[in-house]
PyMOL Python script that loads the backbone (N, CA, C, O; Angstrom):
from pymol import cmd

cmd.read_pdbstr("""\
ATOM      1  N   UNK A   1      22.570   9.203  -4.985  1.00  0.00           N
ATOM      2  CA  UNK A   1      23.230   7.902  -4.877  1.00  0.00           C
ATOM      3  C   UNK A   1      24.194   7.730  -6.049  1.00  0.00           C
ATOM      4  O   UNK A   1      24.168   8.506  -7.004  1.00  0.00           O
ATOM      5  N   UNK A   2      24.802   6.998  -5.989  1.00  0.00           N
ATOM      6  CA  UNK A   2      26.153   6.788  -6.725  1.00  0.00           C
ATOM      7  C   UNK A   2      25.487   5.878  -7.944  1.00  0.00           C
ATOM      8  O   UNK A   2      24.286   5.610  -7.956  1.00  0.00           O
ATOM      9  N   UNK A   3      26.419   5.437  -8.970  1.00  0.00           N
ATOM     10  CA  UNK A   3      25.932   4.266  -9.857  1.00  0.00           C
ATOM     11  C   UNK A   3      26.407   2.737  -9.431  1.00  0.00           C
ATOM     12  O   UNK A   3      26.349   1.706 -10.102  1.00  0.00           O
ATOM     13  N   UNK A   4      26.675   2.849  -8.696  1.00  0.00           N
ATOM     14  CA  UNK A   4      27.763   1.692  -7.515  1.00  0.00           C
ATOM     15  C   UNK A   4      26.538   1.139  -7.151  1.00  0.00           C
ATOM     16  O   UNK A   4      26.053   0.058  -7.488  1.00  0.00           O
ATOM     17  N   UNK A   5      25.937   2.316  -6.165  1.00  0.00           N
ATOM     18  CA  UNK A   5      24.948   1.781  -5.167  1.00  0.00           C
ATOM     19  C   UNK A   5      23.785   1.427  -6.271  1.00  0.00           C
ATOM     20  O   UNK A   5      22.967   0.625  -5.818  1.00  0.00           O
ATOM     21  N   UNK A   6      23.523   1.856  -7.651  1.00  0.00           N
ATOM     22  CA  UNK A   6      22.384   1.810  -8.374  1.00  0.00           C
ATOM     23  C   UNK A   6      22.360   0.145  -8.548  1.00  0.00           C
ATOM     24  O   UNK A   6      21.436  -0.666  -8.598  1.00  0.00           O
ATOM     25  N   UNK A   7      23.800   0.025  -8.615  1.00  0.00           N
ATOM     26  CA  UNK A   7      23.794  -1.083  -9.419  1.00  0.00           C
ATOM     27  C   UNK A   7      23.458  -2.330  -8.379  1.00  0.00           C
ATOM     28  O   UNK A   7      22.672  -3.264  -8.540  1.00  0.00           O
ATOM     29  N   UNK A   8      24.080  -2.110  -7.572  1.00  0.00           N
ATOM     30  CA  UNK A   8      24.025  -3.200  -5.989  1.00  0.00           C
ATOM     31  C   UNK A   8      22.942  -3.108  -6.170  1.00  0.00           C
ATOM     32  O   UNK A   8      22.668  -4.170  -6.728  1.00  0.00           O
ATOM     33  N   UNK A   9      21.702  -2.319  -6.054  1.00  0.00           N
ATOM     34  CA  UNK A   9      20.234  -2.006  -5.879  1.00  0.00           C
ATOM     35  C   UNK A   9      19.476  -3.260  -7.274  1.00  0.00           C
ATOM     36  O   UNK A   9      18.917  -4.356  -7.311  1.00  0.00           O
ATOM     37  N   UNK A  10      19.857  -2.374  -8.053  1.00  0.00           N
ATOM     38  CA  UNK A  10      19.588  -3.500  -9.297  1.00  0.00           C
ATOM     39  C   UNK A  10      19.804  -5.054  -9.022  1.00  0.00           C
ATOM     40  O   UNK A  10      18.985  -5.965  -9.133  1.00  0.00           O
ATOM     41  N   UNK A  11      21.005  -5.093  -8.671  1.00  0.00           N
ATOM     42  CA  UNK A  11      21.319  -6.758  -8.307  1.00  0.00           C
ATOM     43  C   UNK A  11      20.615  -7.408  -7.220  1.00  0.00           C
ATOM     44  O   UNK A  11      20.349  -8.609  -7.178  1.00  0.00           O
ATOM     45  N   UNK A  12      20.305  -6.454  -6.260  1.00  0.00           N
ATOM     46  CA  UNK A  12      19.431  -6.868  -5.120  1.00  0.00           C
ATOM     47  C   UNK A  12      17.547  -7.300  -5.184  1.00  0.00           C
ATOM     48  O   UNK A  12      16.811  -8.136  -4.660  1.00  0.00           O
ATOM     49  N   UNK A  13      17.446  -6.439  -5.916  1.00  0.00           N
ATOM     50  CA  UNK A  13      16.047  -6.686  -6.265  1.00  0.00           C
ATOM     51  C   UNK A  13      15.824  -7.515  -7.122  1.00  0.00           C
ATOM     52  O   UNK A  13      14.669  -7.942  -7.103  1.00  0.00           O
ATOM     53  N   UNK A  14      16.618  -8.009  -8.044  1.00  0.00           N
ATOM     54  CA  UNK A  14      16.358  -8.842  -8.662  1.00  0.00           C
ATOM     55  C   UNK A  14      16.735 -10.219  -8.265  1.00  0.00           C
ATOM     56  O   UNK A  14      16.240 -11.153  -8.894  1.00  0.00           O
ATOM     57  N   UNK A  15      17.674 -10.482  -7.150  1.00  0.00           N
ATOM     58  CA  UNK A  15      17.922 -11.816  -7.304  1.00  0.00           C
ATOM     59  C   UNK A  15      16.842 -11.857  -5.944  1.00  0.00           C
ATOM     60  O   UNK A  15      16.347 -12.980  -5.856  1.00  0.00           O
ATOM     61  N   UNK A  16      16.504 -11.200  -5.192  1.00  0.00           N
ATOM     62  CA  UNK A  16      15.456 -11.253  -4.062  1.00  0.00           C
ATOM     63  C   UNK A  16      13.904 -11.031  -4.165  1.00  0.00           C
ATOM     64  O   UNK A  16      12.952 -11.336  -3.447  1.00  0.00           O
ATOM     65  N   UNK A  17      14.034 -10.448  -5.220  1.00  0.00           N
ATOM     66  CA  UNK A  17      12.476 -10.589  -5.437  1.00  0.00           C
ATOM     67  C   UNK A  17      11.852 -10.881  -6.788  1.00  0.00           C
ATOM     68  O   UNK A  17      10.674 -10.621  -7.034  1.00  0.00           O
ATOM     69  N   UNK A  18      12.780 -11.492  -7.744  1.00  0.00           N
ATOM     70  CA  UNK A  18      12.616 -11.669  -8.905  1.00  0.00           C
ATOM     71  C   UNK A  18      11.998 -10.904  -9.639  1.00  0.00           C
ATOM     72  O   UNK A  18      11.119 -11.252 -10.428  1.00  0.00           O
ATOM     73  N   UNK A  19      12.358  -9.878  -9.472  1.00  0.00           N
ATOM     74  CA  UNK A  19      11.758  -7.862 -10.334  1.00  0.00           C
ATOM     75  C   UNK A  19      12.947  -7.939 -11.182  1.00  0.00           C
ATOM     76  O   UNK A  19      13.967  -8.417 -10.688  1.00  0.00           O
ATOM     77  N   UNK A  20      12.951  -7.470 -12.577  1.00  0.00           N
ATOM     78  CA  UNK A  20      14.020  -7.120 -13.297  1.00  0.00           C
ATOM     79  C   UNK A  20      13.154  -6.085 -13.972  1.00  0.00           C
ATOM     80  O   UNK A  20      12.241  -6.026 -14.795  1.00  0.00           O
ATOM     81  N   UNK A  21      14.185  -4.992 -12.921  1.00  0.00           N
ATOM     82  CA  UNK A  21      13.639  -3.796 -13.819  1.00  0.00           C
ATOM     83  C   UNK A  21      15.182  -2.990 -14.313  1.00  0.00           C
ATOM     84  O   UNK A  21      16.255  -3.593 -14.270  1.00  0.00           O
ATOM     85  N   UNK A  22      15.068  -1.714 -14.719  1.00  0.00           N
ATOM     86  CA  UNK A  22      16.158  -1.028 -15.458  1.00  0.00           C
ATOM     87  C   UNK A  22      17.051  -0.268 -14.206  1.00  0.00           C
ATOM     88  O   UNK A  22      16.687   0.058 -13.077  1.00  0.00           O
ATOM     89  N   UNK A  23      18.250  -0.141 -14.826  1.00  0.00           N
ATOM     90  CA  UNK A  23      19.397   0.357 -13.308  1.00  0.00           C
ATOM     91  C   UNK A  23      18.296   1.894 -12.681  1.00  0.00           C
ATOM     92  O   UNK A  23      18.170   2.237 -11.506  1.00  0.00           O
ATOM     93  N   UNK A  24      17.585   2.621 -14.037  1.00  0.00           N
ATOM     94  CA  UNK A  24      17.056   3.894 -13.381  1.00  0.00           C
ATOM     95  C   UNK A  24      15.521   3.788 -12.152  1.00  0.00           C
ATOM     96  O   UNK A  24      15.090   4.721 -11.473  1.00  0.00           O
ATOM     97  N   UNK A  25      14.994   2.389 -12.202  1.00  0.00           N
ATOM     98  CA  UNK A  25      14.349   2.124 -11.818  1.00  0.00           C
ATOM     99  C   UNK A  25      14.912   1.692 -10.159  1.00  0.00           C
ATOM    100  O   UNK A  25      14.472   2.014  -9.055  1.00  0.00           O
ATOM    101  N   UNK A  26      15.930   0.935 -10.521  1.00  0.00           N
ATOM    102  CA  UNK A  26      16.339   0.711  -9.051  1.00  0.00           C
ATOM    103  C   UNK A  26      17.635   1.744  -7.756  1.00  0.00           C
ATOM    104  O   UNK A  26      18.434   1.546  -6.841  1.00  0.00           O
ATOM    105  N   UNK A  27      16.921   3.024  -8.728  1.00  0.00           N
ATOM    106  CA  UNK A  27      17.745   4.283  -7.800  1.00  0.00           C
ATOM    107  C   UNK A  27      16.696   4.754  -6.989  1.00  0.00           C
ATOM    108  O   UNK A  27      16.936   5.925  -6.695  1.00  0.00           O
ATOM    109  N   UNK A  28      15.500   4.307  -6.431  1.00  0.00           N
ATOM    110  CA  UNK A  28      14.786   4.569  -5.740  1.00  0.00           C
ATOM    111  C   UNK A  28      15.045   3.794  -4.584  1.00  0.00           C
ATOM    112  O   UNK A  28      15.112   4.266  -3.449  1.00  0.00           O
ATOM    113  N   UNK A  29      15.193   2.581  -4.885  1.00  0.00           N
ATOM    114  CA  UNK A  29      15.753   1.348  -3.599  1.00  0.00           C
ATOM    115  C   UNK A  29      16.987   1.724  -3.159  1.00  0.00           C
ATOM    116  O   UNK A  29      17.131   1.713  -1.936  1.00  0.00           O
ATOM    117  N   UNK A  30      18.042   2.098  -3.919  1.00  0.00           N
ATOM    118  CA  UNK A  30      19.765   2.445  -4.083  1.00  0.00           C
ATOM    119  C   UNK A  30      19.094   3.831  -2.786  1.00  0.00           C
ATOM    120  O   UNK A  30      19.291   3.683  -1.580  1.00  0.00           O
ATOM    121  N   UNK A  31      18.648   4.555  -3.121  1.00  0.00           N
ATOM    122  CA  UNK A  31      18.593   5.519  -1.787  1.00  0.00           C
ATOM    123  C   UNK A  31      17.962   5.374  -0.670  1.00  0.00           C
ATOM    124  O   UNK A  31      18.396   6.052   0.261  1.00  0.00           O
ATOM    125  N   UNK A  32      16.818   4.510  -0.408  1.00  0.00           N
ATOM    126  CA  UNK A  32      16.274   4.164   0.648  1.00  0.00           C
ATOM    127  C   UNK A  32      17.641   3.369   1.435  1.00  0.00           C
ATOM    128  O   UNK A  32      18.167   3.637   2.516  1.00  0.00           O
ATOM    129  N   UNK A  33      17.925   2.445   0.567  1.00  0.00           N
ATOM    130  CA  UNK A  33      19.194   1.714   1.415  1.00  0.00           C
ATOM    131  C   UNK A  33      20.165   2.668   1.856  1.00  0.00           C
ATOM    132  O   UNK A  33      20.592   2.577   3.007  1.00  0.00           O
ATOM    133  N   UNK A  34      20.577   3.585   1.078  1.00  0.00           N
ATOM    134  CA  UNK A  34      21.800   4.872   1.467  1.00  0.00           C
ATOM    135  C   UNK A  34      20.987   5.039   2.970  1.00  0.00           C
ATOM    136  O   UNK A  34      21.592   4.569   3.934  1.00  0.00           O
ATOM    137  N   UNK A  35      19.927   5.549   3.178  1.00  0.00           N
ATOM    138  CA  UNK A  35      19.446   6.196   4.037  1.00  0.00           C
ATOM    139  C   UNK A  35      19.155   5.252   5.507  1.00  0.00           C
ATOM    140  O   UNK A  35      19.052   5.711   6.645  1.00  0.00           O
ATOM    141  N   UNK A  36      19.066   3.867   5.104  1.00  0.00           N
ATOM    142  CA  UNK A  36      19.030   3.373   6.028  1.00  0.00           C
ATOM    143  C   UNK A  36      20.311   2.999   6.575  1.00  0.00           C
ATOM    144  O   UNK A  36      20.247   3.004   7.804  1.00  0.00           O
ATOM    145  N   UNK A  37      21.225   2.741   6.225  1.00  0.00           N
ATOM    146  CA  UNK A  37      22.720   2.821   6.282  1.00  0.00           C
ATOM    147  C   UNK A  37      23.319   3.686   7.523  1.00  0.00           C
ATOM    148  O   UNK A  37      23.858   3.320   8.567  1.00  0.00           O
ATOM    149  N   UNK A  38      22.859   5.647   6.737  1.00  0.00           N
ATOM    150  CA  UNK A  38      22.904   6.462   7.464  1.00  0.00           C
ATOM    151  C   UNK A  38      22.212   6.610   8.985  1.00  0.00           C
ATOM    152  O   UNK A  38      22.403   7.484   9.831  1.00  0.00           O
ATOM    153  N   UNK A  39      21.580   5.761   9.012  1.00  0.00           N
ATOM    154  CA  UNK A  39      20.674   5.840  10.562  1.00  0.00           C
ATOM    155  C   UNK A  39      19.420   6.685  10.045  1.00  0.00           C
ATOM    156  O   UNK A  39      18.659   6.978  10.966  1.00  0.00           O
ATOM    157  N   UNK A  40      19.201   6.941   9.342  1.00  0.00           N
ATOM    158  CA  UNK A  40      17.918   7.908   8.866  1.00  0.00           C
ATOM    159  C   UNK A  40      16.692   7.332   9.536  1.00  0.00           C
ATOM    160  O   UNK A  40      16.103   8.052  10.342  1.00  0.00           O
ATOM    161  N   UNK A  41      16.234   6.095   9.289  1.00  0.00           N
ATOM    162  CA  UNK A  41      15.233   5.539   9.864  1.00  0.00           C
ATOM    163  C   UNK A  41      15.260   5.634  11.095  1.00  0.00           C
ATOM    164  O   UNK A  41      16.436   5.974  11.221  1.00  0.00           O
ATOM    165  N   UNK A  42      14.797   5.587  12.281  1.00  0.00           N
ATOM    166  CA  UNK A  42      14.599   5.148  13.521  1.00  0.00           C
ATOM    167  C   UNK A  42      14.410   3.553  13.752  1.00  0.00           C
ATOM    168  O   UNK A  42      13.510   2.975  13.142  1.00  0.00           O
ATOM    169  N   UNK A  43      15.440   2.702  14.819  1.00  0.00           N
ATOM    170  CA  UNK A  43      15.293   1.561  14.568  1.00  0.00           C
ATOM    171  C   UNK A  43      14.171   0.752  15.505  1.00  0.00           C
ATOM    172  O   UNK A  43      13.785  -0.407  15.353  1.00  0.00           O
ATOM    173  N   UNK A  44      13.828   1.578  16.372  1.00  0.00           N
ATOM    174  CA  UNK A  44      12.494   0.804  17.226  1.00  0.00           C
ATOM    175  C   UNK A  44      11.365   1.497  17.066  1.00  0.00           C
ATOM    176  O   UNK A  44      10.704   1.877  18.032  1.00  0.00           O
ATOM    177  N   UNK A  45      10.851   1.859  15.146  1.00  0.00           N
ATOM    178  CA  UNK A  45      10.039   2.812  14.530  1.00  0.00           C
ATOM    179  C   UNK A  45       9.213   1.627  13.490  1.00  0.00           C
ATOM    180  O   UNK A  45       9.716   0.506  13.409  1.00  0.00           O
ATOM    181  N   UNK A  46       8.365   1.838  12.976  1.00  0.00           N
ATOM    182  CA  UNK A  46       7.803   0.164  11.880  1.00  0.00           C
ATOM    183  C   UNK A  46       6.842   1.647  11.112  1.00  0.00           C
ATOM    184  O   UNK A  46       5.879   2.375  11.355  1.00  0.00           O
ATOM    185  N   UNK A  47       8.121   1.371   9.868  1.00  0.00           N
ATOM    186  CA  UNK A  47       7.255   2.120   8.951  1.00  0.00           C
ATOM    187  C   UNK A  47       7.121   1.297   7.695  1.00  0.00           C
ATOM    188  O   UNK A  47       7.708   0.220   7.590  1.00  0.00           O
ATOM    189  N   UNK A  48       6.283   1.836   6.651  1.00  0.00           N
ATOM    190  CA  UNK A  48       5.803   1.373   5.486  1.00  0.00           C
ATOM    191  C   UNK A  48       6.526   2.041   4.480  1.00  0.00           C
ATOM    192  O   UNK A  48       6.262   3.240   4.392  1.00  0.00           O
ATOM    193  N   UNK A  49       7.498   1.525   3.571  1.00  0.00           N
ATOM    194  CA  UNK A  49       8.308   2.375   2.534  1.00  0.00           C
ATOM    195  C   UNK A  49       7.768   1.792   1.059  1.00  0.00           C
ATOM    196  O   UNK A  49       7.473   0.637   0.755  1.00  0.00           O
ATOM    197  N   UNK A  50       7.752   2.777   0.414  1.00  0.00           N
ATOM    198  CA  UNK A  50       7.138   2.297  -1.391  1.00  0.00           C
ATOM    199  C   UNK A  50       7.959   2.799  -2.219  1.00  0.00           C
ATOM    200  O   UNK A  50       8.293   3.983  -2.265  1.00  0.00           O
ATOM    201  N   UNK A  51       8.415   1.713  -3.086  1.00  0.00           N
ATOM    202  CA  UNK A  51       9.494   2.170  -4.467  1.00  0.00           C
ATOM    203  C   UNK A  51       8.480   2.393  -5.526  1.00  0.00           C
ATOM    204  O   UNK A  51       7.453   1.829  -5.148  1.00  0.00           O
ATOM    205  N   UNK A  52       8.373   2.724  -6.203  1.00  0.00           N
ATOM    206  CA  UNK A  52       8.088   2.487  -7.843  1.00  0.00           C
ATOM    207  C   UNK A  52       8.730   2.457  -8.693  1.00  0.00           C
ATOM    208  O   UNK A  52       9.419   3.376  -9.136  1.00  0.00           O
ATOM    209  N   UNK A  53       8.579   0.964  -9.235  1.00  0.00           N
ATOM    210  CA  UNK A  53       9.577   1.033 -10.245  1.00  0.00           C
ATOM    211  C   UNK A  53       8.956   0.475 -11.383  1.00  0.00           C
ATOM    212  O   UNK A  53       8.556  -0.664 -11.626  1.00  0.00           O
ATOM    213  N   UNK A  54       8.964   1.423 -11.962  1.00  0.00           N
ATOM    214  CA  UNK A  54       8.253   1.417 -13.682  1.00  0.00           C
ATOM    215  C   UNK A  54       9.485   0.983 -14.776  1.00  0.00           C
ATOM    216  O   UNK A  54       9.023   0.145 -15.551  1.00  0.00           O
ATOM    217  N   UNK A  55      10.356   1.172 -14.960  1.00  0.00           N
ATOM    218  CA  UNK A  55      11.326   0.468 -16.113  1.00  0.00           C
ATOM    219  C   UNK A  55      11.527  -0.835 -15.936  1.00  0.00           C
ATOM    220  O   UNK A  55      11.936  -1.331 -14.887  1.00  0.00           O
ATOM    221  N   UNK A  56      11.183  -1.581 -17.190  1.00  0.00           N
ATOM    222  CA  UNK A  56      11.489  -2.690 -17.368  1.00  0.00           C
ATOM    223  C   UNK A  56      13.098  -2.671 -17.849  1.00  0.00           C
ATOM    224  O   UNK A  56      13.648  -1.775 -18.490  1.00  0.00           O
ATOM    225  N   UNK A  57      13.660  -3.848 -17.382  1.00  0.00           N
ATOM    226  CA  UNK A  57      15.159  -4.160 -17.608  1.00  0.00           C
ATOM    227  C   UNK A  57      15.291  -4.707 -18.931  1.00  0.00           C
ATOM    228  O   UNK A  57      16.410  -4.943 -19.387  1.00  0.00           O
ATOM    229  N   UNK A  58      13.868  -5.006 -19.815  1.00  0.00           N
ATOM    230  CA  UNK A  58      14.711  -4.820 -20.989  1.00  0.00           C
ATOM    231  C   UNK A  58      14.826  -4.042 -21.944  1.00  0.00           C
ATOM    232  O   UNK A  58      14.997  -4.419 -23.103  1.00  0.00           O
ATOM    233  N   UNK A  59      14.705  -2.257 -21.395  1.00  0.00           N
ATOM    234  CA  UNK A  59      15.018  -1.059 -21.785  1.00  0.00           C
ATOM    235  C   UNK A  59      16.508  -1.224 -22.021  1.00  0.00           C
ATOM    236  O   UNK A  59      17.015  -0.685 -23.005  1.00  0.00           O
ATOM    237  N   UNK A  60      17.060  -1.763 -21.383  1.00  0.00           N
ATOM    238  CA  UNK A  60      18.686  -1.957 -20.890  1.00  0.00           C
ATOM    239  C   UNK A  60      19.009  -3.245 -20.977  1.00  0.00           C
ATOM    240  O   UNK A  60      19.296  -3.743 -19.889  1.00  0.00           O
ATOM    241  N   UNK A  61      19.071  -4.073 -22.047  1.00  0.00           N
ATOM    242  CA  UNK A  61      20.069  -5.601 -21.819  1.00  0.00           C
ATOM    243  C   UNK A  61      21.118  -5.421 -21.647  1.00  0.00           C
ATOM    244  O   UNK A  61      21.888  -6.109 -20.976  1.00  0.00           O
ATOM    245  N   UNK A  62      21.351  -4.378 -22.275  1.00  0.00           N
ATOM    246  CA  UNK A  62      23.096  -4.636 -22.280  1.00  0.00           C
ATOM    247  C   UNK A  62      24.065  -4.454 -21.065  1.00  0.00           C
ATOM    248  O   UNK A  62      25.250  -4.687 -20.824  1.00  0.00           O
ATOM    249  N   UNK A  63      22.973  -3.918 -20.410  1.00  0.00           N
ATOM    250  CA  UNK A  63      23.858  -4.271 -18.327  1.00  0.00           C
ATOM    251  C   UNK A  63      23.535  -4.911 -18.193  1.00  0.00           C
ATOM    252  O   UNK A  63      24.424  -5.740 -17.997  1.00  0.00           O
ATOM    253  N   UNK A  64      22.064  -5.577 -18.073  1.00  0.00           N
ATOM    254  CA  UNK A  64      21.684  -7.007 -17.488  1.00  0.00           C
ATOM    255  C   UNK A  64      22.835  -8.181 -17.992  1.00  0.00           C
ATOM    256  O   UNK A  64      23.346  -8.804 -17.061  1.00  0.00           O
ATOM    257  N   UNK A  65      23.152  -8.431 -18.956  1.00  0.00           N
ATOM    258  CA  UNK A  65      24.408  -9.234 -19.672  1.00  0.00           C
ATOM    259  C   UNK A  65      25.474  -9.004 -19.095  1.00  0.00           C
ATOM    260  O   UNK A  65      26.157  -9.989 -18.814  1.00  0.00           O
ATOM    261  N   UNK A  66      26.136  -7.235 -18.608  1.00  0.00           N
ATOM    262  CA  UNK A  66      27.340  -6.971 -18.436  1.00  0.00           C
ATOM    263  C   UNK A  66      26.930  -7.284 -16.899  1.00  0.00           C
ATOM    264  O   UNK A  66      27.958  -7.938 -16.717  1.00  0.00           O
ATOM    265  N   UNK A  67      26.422  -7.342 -15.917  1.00  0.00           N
ATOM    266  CA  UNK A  67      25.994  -7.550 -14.572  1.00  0.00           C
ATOM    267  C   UNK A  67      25.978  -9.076 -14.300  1.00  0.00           C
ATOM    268  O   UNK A  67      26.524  -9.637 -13.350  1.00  0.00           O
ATOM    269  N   UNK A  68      25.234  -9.674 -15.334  1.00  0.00           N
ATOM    270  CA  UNK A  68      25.501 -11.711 -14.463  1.00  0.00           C
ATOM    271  C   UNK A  68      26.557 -12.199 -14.598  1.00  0.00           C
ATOM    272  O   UNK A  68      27.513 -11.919 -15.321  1.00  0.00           O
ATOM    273  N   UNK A  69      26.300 -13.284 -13.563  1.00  0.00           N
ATOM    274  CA  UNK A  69      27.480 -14.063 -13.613  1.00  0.00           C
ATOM    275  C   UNK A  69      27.355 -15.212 -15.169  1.00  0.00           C
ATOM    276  O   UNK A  69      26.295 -15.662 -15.605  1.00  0.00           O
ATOM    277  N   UNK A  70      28.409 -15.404 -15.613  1.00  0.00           N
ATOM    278  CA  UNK A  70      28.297 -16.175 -16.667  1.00  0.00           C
ATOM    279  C   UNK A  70      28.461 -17.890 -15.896  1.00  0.00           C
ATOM    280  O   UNK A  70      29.229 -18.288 -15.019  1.00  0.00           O
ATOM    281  N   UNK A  71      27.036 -18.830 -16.921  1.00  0.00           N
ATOM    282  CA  UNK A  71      27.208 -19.961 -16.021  1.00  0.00           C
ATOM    283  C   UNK A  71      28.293 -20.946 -16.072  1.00  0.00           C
ATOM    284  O   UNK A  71      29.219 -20.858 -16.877  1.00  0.00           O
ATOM    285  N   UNK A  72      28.194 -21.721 -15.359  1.00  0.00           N
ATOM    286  CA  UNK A  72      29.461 -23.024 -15.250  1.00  0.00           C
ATOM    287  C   UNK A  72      29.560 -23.921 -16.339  1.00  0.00           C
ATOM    288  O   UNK A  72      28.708 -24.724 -16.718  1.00  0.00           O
ATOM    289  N   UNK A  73      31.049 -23.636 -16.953  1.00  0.00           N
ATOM    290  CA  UNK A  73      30.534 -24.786 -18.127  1.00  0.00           C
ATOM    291  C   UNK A  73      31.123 -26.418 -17.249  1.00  0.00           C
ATOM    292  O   UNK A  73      32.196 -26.673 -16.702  1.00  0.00           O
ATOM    293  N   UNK A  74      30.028 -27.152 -17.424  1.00  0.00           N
ATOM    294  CA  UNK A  74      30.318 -28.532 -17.275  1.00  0.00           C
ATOM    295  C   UNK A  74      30.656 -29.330 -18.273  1.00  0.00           C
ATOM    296  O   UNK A  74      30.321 -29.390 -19.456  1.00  0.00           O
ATOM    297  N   UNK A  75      31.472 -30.015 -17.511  1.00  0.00           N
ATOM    298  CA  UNK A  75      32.135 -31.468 -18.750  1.00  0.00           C
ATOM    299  C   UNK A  75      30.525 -32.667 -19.439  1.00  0.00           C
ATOM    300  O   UNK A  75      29.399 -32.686 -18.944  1.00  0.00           O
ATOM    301  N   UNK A  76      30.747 -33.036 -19.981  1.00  0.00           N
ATOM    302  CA  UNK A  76      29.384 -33.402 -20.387  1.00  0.00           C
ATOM    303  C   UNK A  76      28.874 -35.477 -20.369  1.00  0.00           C
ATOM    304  O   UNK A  76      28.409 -36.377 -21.068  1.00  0.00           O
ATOM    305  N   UNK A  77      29.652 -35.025 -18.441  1.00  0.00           N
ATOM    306  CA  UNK A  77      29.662 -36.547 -18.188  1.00  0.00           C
ATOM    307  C   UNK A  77      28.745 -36.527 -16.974  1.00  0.00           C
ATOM    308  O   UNK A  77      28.465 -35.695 -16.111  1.00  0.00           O
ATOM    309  N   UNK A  78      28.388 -37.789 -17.259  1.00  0.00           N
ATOM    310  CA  UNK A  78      27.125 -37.860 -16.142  1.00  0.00           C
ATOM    311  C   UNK A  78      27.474 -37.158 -14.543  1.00  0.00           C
ATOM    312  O   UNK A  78      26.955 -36.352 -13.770  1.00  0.00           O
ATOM    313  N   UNK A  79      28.734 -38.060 -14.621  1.00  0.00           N
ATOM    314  CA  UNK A  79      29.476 -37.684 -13.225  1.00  0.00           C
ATOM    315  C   UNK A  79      29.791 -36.234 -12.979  1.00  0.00           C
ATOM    316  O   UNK A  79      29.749 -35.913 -11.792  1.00  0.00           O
ATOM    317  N   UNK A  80      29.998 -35.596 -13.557  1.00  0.00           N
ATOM    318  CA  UNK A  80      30.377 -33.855 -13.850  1.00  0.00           C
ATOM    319  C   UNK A  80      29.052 -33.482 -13.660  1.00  0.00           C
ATOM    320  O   UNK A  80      28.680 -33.132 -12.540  1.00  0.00           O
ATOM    321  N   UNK A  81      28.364 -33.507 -14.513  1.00  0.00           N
ATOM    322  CA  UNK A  81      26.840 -32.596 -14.178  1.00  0.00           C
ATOM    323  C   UNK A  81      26.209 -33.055 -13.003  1.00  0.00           C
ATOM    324  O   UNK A  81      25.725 -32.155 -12.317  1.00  0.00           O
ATOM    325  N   UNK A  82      26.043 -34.539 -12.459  1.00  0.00           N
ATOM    326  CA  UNK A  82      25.252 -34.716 -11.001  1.00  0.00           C
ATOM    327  C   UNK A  82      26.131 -33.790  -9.872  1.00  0.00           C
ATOM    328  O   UNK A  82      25.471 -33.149  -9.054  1.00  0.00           O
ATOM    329  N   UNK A  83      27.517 -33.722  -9.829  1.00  0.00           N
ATOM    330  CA  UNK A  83      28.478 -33.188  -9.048  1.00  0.00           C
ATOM    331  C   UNK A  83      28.130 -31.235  -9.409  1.00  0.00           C
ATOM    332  O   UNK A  83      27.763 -30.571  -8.439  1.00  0.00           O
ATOM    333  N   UNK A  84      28.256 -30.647 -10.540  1.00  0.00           N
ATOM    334  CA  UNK A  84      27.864 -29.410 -10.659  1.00  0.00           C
ATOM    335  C   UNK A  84      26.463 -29.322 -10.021  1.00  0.00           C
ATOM    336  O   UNK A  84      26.221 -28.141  -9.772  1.00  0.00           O
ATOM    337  N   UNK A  85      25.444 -30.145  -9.662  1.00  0.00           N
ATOM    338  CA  UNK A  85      24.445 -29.707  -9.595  1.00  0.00           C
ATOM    339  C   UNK A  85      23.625 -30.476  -8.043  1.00  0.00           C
ATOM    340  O   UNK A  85      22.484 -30.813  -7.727  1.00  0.00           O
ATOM    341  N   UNK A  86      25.124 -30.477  -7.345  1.00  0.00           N
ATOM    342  CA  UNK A  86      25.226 -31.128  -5.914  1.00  0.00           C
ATOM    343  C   UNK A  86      24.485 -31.946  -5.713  1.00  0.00           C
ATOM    344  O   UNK A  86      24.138 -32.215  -4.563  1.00  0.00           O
ATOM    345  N   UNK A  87      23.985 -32.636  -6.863  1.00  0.00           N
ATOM    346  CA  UNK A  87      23.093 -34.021  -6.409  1.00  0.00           C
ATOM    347  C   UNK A  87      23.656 -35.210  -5.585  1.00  0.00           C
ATOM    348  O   UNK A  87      24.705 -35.666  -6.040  1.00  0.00           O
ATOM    349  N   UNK A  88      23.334 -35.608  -4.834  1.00  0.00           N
ATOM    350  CA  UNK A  88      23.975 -36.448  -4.005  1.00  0.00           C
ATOM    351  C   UNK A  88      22.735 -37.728  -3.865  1.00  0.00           C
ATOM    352  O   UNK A  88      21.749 -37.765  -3.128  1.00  0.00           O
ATOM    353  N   UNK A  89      23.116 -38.494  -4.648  1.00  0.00           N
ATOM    354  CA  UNK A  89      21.514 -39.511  -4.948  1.00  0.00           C
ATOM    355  C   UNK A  89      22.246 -41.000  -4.172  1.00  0.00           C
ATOM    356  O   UNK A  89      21.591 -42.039  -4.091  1.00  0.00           O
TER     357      UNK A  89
END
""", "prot")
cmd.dss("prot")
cmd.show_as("cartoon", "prot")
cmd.util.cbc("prot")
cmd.orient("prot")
């Protein structure tokens, strides 16, 4: 798998299953997905697939940092933050 797909993999597992583990950890998911992509699986087949992923992501901050989105800065008026934070009261 590519470091493209490592990284998509990384981003995926973490915002879906709240796992933050290290980019080398999530090249196990990065190829299952390649493979399902490819048609590899059979699609009227129900199998059981297992990653392991042993690295913690904070082996690596310094992608986790270079990977998020940086947050919204809000103006620091009532009206600005209920509106950033789609409250509709």
């Amino acid at each position: 798998v590519s470091d493209d797909e490592i990284i998509q993999a990384y981003k995926l597992v973490a915002q879906t299953e709240g796992i933050f583990v290290e980019p080398a950890s999530a090249a196990s998911i990065a190829g299952i997905i390649k493979l399902s992509k490819m048609g590899f699986f059979k699609s009227n087949e129900r199998i059981d697939i297992v990653c392991i992923l042993t690295g913690h992501g904070l082996k690596d901050p310094e992608r986790a940092i270079e990977e998020s989105s940086k947050p919204p800065v809000v103006p620091p008026r009532e009206e600005a933050v209920l509106e950033a934070a789609n409250f509709k009261g």
